[in-house]
C-alpha positions in Angstrom: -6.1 -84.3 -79.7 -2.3 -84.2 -79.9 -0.6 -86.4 -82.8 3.1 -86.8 -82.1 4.9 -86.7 -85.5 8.0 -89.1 -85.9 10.6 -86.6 -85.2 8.9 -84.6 -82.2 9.9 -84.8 -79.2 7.1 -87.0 -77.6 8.2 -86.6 -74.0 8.0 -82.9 -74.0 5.2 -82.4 -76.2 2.9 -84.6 -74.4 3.6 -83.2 -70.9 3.4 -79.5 -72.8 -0.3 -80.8 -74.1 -1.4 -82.1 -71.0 -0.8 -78.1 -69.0 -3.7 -76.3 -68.3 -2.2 -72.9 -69.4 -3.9 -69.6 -68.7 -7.1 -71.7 -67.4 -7.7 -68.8 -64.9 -7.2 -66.4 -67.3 -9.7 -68.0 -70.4 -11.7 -68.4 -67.8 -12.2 -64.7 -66.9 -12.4 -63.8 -70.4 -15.3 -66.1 -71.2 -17.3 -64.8 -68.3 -16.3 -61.6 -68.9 -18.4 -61.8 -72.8 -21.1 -63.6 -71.3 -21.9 -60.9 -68.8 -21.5 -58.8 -71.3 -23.9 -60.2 -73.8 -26.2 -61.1 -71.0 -26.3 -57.5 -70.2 -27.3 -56.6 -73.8 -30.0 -59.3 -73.1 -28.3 -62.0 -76.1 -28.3 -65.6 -76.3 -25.6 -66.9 -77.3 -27.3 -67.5 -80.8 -27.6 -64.1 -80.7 -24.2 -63.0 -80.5 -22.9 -66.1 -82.3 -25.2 -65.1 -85.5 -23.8 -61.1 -84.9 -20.3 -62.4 -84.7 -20.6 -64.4 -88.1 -19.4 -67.5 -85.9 -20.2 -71.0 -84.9 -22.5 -70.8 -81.4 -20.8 -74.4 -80.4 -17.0 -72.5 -80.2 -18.3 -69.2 -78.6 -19.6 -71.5 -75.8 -16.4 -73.2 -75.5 -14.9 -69.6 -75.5 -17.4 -68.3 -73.1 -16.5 -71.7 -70.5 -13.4 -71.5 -71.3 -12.1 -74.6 -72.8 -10.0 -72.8 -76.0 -7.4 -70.4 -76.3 -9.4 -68.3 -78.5 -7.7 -66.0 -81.4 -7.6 -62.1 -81.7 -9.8 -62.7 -84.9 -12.5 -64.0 -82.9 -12.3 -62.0 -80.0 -12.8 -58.9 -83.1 -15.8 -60.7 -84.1 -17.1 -61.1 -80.6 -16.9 -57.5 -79.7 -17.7 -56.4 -82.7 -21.1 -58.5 -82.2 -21.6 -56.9 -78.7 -20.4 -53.5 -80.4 -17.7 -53.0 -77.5 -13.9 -52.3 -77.8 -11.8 -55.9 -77.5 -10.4 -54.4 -74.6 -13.6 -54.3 -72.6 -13.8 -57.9 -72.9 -10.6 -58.1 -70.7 -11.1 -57.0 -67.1 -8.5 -58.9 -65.7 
């Protein structure tokens, strides 16, 4: 949810919040760790639990409905013991 502060620009920031930025691309990415944790035969408590993180935001990452962090992204691979580049094929 996007709370417009008094001196914001409303107009700008609520057509800004309303874009669907890089929705390809988080898309890719999230099925790019689920493959990979499929192929290392994980569930996503699995990984979550290796990854020290919630399982509820690793599915959002792995459907892609957040813009993730690089700290996360760390803590997935490190989970799947890959590089954080092998989680981008794209």
């Amino acid at each position: 949810m996007v709370i417009f502060g008094k001196f914001s620009n409303n107009k700008f920031m609520g057509s800004y919040a309303r874009k669907e930025e890089f929705k390809e691309e988080r898309k890719e990415l999230g099925e790019n760790i689920a493959q990979i944790r499929q192929s290392k035969k994980l569930t996503q408590e699995d990984l979550a639990d290796q990854s020290n993180m919630n399982v509820s935001y690793l599915a959002k990452i792995e459907n892609g409905y957040v813009n993730t962090t690089v700290r996360y992204l760390i803590k997935i691979a490190r989970g799947l013991r890959v590089k954080v580049k092998d989680l981008f094929n794209f």
